[in-house]
SEFI-175464 format. One line per 2 residues: number of its first residue (from 0); for each residue x, y, z of N, C-alpha, C, CB. Coordinates in steps of 0.1 Angstrom, whole numbers, plus 5000, padded with zeros to 4 digits. Glycine has a CB too. Layout:
% residues N
NUM = X,Y,Z,X,Y,Z,X,Y,Z,X,Y,Z; ...
//
This chain:
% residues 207
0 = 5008,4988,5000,5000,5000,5000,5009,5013,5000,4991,5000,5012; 5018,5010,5006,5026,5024,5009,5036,5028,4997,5036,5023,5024
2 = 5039,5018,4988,5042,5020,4971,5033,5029,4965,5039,5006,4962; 5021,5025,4966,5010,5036,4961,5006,5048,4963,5000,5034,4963
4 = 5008,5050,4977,5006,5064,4985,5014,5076,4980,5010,5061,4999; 5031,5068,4980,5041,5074,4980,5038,5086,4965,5054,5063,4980
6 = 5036,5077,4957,5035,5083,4942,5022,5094,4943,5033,5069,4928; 5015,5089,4951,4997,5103,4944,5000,5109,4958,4972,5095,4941
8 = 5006,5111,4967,5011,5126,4976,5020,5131,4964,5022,5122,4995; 5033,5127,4959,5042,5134,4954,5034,5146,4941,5055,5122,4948
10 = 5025,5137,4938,5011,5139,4924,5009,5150,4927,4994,5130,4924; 5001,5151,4938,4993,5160,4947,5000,5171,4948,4988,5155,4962
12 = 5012,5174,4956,5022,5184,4959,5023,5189,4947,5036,5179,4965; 5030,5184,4935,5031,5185,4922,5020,5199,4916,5027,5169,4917
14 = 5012,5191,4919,4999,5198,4907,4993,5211,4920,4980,5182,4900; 4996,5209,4935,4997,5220,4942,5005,5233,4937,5001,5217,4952
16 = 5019,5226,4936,5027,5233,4934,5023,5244,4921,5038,5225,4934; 5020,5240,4909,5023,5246,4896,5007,5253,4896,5028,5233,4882
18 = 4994,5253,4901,4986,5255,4900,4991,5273,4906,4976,5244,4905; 4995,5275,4917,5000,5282,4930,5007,5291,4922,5009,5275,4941
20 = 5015,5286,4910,5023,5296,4903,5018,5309,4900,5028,5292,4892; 5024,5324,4901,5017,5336,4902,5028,5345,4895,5011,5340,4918
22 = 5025,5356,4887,5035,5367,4882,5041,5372,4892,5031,5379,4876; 5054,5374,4895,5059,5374,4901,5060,5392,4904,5069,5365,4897
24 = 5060,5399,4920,5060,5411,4923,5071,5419,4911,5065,5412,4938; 5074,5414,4909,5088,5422,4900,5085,5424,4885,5104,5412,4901
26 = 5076,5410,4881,5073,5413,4865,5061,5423,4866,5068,5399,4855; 5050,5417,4876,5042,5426,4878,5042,5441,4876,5039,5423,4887
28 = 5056,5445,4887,5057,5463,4886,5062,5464,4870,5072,5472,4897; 5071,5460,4870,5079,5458,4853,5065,5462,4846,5086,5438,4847
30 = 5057,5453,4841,5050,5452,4831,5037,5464,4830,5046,5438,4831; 5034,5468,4845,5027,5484,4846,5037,5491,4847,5017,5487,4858
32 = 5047,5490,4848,5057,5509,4846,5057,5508,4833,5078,5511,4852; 5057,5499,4824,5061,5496,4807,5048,5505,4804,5061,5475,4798
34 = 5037,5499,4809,5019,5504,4801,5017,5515,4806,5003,5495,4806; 5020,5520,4818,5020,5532,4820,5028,5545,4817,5019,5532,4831
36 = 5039,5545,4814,5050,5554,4806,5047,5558,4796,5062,5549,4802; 5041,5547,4785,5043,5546,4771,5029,5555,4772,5044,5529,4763
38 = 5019,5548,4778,5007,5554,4779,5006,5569,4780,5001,5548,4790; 5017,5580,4790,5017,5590,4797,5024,5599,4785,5025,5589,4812
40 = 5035,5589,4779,5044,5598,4771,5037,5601,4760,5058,5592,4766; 5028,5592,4752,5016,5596,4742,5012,5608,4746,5004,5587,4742
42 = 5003,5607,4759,4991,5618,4761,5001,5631,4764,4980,5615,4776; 5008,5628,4769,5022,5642,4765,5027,5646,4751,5038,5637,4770
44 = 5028,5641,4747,5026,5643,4731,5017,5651,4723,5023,5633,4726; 5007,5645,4726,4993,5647,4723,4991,5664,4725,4983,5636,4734
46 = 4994,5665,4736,4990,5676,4743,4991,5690,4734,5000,5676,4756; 4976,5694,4732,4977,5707,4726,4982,5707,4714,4984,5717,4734
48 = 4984,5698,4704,4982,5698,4696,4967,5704,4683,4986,5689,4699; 4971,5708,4675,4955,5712,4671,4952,5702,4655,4954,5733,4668
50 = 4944,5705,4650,4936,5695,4640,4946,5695,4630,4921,5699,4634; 4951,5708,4627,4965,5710,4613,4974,5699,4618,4976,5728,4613
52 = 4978,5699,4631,4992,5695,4634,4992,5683,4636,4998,5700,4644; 4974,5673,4640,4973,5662,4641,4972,5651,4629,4965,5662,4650
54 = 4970,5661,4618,4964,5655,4606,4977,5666,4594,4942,5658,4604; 4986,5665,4601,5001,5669,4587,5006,5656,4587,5017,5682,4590
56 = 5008,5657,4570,5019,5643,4566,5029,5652,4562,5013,5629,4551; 5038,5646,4561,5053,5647,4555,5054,5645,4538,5062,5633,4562
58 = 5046,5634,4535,5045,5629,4522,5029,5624,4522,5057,5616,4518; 5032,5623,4511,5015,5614,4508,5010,5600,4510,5012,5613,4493
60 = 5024,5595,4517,5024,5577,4518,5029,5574,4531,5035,5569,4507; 5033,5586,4538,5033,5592,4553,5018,5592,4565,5037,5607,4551
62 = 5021,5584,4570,5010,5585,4583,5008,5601,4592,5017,5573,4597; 4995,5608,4596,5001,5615,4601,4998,5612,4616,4999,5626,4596
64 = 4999,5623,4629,4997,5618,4641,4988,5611,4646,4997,5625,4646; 4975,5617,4639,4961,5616,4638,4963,5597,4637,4953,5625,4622
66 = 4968,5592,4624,4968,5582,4617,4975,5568,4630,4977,5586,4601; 4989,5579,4635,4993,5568,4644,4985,5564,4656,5007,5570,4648
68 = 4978,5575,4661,4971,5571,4672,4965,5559,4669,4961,5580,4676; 4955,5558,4659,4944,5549,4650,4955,5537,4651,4939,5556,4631
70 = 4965,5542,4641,4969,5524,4643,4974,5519,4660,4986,5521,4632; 4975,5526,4667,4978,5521,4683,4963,5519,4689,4988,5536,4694
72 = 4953,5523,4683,4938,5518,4689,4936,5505,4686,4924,5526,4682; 4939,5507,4671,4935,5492,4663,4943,5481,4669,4939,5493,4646
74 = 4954,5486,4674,4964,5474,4677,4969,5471,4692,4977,5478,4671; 4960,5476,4698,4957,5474,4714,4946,5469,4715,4958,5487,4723
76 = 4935,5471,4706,4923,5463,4712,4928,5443,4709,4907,5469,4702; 4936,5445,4699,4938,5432,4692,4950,5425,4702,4943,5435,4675
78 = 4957,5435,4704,4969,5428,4721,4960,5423,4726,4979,5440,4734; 4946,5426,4732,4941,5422,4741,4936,5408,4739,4933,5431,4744
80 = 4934,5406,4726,4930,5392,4724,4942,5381,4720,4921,5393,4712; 4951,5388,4718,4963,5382,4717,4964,5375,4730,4973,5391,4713
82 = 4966,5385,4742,4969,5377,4755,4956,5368,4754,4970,5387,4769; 4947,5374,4756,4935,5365,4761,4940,5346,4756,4915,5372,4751
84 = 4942,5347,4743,4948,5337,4735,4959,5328,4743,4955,5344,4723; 4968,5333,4747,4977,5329,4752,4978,5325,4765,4984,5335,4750
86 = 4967,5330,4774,4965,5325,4782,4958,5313,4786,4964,5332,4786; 4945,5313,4775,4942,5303,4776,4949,5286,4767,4930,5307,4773
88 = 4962,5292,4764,4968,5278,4757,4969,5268,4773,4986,5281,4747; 4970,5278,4783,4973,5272,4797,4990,5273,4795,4965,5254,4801
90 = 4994,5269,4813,5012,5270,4817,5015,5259,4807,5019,5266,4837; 5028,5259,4806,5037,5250,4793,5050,5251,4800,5037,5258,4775
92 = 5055,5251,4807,5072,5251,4812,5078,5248,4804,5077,5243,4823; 5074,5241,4802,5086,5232,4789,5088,5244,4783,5080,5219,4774
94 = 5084,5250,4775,5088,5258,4764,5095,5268,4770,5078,5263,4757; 5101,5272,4782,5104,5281,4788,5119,5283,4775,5105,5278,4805
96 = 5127,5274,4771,5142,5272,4761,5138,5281,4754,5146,5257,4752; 5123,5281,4747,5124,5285,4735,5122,5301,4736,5114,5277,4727
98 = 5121,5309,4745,5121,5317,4750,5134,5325,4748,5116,5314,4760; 5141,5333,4733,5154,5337,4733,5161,5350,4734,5159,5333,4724
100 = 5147,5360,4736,5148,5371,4741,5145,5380,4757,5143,5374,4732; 5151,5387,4758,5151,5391,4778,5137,5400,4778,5168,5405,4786
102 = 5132,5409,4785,5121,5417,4784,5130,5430,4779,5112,5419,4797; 5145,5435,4784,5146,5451,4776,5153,5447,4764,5155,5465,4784
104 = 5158,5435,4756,5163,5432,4747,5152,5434,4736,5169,5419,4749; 5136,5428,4743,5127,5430,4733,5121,5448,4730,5114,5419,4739
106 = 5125,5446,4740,5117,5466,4744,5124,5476,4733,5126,5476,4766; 5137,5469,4736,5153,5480,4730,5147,5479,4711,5178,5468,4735
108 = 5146,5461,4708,5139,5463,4697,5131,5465,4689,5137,5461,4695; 5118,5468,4701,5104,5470,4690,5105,5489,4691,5082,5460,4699
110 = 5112,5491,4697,5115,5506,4703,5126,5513,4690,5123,5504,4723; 5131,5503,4684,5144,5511,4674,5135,5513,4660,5160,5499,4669
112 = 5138,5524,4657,5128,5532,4644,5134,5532,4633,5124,5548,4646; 5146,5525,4633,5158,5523,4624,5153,5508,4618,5175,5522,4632
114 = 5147,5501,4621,5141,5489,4619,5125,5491,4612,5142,5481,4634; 5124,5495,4599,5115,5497,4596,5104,5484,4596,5118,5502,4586
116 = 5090,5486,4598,5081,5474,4599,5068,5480,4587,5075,5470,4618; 5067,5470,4578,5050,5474,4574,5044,5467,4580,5044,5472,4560
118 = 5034,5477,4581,5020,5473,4587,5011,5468,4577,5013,5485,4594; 5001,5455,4582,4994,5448,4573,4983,5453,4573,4994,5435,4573
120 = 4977,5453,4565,4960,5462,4558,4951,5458,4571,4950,5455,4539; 4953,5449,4575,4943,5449,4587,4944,5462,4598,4947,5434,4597
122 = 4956,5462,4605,4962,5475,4616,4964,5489,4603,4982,5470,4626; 4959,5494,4594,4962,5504,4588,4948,5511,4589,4969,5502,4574
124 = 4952,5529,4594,4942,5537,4599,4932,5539,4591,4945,5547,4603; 4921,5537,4589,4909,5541,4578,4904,5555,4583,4895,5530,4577
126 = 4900,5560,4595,4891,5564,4602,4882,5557,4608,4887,5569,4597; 4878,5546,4613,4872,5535,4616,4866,5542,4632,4883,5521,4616
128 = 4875,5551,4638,4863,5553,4651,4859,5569,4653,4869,5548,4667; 4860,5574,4638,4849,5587,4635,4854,5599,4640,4836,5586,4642
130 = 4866,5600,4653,4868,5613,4649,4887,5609,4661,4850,5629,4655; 4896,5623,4663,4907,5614,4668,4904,5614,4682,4921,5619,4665
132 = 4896,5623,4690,4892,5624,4706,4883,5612,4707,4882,5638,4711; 4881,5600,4698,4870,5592,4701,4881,5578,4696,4853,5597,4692
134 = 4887,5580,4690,4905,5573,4685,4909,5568,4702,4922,5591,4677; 4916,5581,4702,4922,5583,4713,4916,5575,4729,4920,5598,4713
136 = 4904,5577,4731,4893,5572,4738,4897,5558,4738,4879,5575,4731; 4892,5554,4725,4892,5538,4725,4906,5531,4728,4887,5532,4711
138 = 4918,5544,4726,4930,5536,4733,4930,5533,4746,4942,5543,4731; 4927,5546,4751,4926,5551,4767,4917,5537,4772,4916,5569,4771
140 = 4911,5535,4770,4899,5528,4777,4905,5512,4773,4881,5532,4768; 4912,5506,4763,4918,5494,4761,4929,5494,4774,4925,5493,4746
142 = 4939,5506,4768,4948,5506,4780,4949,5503,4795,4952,5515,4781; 4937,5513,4798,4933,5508,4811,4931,5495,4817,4923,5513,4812
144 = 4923,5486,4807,4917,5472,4807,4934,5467,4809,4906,5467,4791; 4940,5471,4803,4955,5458,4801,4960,5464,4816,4971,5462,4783
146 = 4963,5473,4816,4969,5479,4832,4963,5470,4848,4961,5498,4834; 4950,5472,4844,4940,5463,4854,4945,5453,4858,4929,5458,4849
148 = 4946,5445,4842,4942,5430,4845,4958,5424,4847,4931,5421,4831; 4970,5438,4846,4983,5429,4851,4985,5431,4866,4997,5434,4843
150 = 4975,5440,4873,4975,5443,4884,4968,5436,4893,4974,5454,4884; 4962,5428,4883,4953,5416,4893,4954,5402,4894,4938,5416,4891
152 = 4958,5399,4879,4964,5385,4874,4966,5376,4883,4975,5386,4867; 4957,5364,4886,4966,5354,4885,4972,5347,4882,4967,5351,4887
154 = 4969,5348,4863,4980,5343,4858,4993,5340,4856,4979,5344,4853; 5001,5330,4857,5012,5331,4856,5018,5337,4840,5015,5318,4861
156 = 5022,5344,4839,5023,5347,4829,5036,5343,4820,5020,5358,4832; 5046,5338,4828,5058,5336,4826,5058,5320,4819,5066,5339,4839
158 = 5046,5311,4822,5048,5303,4815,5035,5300,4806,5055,5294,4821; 5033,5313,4802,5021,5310,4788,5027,5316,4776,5005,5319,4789
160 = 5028,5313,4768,5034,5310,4752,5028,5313,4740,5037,5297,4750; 5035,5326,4730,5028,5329,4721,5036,5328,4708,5024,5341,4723
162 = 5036,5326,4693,5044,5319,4685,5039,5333,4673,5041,5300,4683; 5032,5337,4673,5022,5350,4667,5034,5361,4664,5009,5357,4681
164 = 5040,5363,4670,5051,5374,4666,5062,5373,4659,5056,5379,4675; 5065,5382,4652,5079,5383,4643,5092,5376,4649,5082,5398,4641
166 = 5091,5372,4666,5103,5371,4676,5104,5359,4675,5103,5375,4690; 5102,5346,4673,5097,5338,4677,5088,5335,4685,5102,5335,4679
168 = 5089,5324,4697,5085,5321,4710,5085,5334,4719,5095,5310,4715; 5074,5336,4725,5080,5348,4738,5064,5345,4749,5083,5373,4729
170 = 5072,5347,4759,5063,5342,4770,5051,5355,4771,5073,5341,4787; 5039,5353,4783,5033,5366,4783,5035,5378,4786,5026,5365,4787
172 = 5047,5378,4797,5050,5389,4798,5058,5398,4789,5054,5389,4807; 5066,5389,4784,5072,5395,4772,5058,5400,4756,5086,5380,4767
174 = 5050,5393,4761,5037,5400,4753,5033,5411,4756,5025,5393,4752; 5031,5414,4771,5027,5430,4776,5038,5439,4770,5027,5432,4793
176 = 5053,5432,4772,5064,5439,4770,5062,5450,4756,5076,5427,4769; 5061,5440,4748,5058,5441,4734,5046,5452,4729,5054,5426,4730
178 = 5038,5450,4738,5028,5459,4742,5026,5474,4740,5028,5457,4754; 5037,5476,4751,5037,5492,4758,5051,5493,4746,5040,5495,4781
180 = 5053,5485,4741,5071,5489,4735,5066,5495,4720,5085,5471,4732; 5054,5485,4715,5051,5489,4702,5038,5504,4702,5045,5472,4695
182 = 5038,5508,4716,5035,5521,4716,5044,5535,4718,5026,5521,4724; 5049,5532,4725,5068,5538,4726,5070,5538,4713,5082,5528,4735
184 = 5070,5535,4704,5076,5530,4689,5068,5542,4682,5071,5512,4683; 5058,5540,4681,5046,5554,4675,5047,5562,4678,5034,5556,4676
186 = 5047,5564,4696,5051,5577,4698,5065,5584,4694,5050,5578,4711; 5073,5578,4694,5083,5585,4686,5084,5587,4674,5093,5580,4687
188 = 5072,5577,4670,5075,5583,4649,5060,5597,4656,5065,5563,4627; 5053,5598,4664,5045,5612,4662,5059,5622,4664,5031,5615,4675
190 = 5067,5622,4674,5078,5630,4676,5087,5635,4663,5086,5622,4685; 5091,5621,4654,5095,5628,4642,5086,5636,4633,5098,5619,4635
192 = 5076,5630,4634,5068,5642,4626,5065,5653,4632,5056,5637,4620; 5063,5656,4642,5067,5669,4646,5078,5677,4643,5068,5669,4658
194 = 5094,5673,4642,5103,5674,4638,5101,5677,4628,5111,5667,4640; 5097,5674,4616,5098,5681,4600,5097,5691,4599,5091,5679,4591
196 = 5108,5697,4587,5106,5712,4587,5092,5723,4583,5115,5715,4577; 5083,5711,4574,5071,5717,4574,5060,5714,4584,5068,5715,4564
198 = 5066,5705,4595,5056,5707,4604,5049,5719,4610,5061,5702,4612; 5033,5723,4611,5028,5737,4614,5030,5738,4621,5018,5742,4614
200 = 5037,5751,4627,5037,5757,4639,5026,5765,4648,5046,5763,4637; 5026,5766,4656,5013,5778,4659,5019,5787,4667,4999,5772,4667
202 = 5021,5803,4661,5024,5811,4661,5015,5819,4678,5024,5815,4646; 5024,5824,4684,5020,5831,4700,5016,5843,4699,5031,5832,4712
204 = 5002,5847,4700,4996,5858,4698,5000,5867,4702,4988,5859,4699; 4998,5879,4698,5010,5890,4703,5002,5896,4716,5014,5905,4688
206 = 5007,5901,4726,5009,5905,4738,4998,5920,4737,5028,5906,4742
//
């Protein structure tokens, strides 16, 4: 009898153990300082801007500010199903090997503007939510939702697995990572376009 025992306690402990697994305090802050920055440095951006300045292109095949917001709406509501995805494949340890990037290795990447990416016709801005304060909105209000649910999670996140990205393999946190990084990324192309020489200026009314 005690042959038998030995093996479904060790069972038990086992499937205690890995159920119990939780994001760890440290990815946790990590992954809301990432959503919240990227999030703050936008609306800093943003700031006082007016309709000329949000809707100037550079070229004709040029996005303008207006346009990047849109693609960061479009492409945050869809992160969100991405995770949802990944979490429900359930933990996978195993795969932890295949995992060949760090979280600022990925950051430092999706963050370099020297690395040009097209975007596929799905994420490209139409106008699709009618005006950019209502754009904007639908980011704000996604964002929020992702901020939340890393602040409450008990998913482990470290061993759920996504194959969906240009990177290979990358765990979930490195999906949030990816996240707040591929908004950091936009915001700096709104920054360049501010930078152009024909960017409008708005002149300070005289005294």
């Amino acid at each position: 009898m005690k042959k038998f025992i030995v093996p479904i306690v060790l069972l038990l402990l086992f499937s205690f153990t890995t159920n119990s697994v939780k994001l760890t305090d440290d990815d946790r802050k990590m992954a809301i300082k990432h959503l919240t920055q990227t999030r703050d440095h936008m609306t800093d951006a943003l700031e006082g801007l007016t309709d000329e300045q949000l809707n100037f292109k550079s070229d004709e095949n040029a996005w303008s500010i207006a346009e990047c917001v849109e693609h960061l709406a479009i492409s945050e509501n869809a992160f969100g199903g991405l995770v949802q995805k990944t979490v429900a494949t359930g933990a996978n340890p195993a795969m932890k090997d295949s995992v060949k990037l760090k979280d600022d290795q990925l950051m430092g990447l999706i963050t370099d503007r020297t690395n040009k990416v097209k975007t596929s016709e799905t994420f490209e801005p139409s106008g699709g939510f009618g005006s950019h304060e209502a754009t904007l909105e639908a980011f704000m209000d996604k964002r929020k939702e992702h901020i939340e649910y890393v602040k409450t999670t008990e998913d482990d996140l470290r061993n759920r697995y996504n194959s969906d990205l240009p990177f290979g393999t990358i765990d979930g946190v490195l999906l949030i990572v990816f996240m707040a990084g591929h908004t950091e990324r936009h915001v700096l192309q709104m920054e360049e376009i501010m930078e152009h020489e024909d960017f409008p200026i708005e002149e300070e009314e005289d005294k």
